[in-house]
Backbone as XML, in Angstrom:
<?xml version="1.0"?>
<chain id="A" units="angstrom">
  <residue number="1" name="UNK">
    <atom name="N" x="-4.114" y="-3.556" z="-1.950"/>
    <atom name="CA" x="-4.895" y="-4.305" z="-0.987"/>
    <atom name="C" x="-5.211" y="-5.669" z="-1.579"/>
  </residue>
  <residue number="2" name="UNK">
    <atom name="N" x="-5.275" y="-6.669" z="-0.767"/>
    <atom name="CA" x="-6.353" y="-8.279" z="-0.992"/>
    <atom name="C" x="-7.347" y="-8.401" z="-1.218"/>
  </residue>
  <residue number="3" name="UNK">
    <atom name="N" x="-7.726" y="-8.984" z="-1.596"/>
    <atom name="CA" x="-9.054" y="-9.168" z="-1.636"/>
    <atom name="C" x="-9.638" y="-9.372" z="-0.334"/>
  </residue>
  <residue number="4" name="UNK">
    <atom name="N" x="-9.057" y="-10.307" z="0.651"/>
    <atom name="CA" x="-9.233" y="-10.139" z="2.188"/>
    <atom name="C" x="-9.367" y="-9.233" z="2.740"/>
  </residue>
  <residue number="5" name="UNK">
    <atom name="N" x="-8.616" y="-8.188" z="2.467"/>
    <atom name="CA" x="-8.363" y="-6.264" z="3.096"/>
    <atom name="C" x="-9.730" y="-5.924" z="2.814"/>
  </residue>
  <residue number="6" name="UNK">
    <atom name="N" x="-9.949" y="-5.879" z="1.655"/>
    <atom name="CA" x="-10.768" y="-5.063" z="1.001"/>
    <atom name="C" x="-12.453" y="-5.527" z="0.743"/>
  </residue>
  <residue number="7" name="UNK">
    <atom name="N" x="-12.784" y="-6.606" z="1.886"/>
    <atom name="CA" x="-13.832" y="-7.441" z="1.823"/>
    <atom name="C" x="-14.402" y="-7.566" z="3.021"/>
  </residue>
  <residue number="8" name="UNK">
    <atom name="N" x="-12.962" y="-7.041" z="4.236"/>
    <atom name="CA" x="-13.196" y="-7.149" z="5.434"/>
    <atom name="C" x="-14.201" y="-6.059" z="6.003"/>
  </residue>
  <residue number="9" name="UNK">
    <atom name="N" x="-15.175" y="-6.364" z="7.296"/>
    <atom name="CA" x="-16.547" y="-5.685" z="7.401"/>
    <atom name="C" x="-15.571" y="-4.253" z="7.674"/>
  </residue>
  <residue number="10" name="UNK">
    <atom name="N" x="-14.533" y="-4.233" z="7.947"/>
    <atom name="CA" x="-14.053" y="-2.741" z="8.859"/>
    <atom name="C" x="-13.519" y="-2.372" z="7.754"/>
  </residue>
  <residue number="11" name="UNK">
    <atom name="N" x="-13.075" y="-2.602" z="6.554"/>
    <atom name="CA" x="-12.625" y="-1.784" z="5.345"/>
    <atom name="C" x="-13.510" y="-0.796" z="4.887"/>
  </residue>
  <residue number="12" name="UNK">
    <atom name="N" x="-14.678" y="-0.843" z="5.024"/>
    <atom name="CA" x="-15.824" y="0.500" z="4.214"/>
    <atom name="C" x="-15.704" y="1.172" z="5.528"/>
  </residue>
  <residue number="13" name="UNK">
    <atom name="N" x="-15.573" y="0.996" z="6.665"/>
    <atom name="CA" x="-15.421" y="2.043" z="7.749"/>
    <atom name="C" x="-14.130" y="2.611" z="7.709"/>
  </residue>
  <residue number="14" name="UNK">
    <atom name="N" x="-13.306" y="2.610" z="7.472"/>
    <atom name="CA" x="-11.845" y="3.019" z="7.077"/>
    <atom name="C" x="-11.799" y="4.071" z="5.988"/>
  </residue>
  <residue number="15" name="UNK">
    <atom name="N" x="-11.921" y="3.452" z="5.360"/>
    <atom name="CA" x="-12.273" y="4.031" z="4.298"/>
    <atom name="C" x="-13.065" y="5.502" z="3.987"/>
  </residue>
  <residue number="16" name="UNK">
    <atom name="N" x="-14.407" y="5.295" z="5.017"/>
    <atom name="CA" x="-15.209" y="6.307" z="5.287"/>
    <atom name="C" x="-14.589" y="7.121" z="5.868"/>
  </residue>
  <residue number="17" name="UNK">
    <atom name="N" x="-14.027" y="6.907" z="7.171"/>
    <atom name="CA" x="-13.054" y="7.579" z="8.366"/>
    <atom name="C" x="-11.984" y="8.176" z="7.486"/>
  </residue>
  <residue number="18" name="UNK">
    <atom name="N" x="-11.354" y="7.769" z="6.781"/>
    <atom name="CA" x="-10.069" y="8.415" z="6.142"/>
    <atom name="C" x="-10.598" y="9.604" z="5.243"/>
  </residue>
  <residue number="19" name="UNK">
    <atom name="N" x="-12.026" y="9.023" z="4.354"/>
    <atom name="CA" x="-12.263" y="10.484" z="3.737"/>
    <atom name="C" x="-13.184" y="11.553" z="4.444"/>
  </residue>
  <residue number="20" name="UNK">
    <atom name="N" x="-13.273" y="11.583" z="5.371"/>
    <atom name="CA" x="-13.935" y="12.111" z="6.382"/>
    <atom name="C" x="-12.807" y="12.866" z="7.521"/>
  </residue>
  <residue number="21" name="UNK">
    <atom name="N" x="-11.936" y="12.500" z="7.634"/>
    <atom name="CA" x="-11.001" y="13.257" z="8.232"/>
    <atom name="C" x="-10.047" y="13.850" z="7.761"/>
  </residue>
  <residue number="22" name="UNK">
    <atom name="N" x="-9.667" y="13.386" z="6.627"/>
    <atom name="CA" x="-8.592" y="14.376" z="5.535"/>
    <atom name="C" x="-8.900" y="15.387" z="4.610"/>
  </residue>
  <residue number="23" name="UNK">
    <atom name="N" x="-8.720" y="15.858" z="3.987"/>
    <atom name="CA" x="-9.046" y="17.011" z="3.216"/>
    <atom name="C" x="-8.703" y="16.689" z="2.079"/>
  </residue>
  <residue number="24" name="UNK">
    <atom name="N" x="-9.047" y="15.344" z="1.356"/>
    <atom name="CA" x="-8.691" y="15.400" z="-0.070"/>
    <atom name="C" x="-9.890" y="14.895" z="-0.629"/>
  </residue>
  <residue number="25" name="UNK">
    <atom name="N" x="-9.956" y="14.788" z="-2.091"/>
    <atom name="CA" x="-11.131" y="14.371" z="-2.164"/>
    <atom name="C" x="-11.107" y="12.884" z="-3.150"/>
  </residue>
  <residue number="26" name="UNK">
    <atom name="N" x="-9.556" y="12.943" z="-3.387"/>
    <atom name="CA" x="-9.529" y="11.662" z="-4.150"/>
    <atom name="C" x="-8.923" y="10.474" z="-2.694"/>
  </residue>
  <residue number="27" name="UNK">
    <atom name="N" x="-9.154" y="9.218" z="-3.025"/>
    <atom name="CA" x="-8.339" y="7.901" z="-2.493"/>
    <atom name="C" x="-8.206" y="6.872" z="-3.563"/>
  </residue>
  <residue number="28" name="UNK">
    <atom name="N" x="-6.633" y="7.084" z="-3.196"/>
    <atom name="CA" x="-6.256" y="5.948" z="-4.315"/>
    <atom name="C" x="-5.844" y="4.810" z="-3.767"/>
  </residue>
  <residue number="29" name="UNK">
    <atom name="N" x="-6.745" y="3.677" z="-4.330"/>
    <atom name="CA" x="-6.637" y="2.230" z="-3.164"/>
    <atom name="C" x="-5.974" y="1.326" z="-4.473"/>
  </residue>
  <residue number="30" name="UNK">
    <atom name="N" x="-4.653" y="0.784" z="-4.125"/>
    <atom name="CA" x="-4.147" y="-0.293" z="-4.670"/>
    <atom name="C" x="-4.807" y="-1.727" z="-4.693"/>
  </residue>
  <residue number="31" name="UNK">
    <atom name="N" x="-4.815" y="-2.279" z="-5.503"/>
    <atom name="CA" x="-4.988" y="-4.103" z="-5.227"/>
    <atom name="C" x="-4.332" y="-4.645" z="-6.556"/>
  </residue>
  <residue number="32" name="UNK">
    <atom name="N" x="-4.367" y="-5.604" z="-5.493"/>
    <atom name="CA" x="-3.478" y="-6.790" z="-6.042"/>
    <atom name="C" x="-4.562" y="-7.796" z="-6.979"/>
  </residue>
  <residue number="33" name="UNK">
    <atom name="N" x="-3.805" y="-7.406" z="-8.489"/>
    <atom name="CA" x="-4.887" y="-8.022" z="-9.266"/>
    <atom name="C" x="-4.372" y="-9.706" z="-9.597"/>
  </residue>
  <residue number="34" name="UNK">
    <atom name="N" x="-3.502" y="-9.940" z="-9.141"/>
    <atom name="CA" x="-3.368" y="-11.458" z="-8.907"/>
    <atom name="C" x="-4.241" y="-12.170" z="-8.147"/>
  </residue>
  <residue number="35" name="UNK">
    <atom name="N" x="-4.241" y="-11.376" z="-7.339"/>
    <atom name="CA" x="-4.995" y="-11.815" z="-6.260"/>
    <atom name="C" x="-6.492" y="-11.908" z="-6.684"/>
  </residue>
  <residue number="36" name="UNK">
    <atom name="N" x="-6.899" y="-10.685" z="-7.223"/>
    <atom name="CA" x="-8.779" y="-10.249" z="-7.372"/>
    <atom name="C" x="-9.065" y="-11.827" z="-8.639"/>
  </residue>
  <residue number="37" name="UNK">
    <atom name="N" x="-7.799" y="-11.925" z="-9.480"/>
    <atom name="CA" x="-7.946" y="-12.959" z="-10.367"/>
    <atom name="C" x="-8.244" y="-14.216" z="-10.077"/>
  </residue>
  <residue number="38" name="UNK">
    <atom name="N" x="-7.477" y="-14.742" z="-8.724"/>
    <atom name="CA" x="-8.080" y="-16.195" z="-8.334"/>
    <atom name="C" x="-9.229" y="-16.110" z="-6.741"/>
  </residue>
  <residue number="39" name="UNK">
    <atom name="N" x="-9.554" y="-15.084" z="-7.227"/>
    <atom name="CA" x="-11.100" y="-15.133" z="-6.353"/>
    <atom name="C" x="-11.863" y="-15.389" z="-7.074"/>
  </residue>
  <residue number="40" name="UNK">
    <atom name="N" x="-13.117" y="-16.006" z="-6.075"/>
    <atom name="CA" x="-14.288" y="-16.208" z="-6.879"/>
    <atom name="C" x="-15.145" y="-15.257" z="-7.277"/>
  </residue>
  <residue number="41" name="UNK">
    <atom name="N" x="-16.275" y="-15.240" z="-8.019"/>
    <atom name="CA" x="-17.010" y="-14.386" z="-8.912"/>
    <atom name="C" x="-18.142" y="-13.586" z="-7.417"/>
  </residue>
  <residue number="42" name="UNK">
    <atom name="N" x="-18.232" y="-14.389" z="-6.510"/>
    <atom name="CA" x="-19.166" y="-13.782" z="-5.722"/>
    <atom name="C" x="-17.892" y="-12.547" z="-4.255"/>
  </residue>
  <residue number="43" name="UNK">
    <atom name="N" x="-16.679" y="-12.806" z="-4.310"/>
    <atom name="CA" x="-15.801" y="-12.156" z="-3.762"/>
    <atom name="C" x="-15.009" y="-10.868" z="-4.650"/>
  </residue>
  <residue number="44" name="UNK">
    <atom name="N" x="-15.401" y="-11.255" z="-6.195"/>
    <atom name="CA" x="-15.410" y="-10.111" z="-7.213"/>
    <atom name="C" x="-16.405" y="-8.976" z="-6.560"/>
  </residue>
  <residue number="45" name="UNK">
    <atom name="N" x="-17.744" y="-9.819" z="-6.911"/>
    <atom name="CA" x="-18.994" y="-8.606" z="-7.264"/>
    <atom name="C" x="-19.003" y="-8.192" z="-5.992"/>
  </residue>
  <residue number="46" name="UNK">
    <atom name="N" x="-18.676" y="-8.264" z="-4.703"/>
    <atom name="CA" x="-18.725" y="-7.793" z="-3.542"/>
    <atom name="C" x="-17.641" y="-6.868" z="-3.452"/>
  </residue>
  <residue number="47" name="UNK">
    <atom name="N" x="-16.467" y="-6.738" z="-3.985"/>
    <atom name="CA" x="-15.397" y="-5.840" z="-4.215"/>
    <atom name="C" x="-15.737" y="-4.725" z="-5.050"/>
  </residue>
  <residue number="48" name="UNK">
    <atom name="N" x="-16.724" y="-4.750" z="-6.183"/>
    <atom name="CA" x="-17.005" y="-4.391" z="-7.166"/>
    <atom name="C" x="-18.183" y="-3.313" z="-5.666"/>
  </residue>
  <residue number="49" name="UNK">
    <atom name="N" x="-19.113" y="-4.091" z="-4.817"/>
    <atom name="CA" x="-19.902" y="-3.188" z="-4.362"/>
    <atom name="C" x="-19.570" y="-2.531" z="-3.426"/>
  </residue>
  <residue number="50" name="UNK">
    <atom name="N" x="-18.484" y="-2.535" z="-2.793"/>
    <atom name="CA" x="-18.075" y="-2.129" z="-1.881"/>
    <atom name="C" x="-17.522" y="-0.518" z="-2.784"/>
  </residue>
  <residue number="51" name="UNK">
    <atom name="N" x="-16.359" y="-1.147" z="-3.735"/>
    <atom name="CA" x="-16.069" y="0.657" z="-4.839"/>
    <atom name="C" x="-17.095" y="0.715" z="-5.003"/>
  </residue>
  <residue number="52" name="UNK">
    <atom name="N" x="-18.172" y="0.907" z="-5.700"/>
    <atom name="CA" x="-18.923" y="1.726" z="-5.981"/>
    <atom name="C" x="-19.560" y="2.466" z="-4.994"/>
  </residue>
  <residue number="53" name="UNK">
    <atom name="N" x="-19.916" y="2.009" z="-3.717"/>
    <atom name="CA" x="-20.416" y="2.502" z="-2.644"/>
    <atom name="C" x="-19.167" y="4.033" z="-2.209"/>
  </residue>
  <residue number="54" name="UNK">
    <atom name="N" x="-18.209" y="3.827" z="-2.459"/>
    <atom name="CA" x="-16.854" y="4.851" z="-1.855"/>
    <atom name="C" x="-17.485" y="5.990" z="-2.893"/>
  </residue>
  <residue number="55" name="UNK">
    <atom name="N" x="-17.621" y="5.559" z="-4.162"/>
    <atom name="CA" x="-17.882" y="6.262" z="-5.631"/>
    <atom name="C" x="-18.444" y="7.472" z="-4.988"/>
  </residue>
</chain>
């Protein structure tokens, strides 16, 4: 995922919805760490709160 994907307001609802309707208990979310690298520090720590919230 982007940093765009993964910042967007409907990504933590997705997210929720997917582990809420499947039967697994892990999700493994890709990103693109090129990408997370030339973001800024306040589009970091918001990525950063968004995982921990899934946690």
């Amino acid at each position: 995922m982007t940093v765009s994907q993964i910042t967007d307001f409907r990504a933590e609802y997705f997210f929720t919805w997917v582990l809420g309707t499947t039967n697994i208990k892990q999700l493994v979310i890709e990103l693109d760490t090129n990408d997370i690298k030339r973001a800024n520090i306040f589009k970091r720590k918001e990525i950063l709160h968004i995982l921990r919230k899934l946690k």
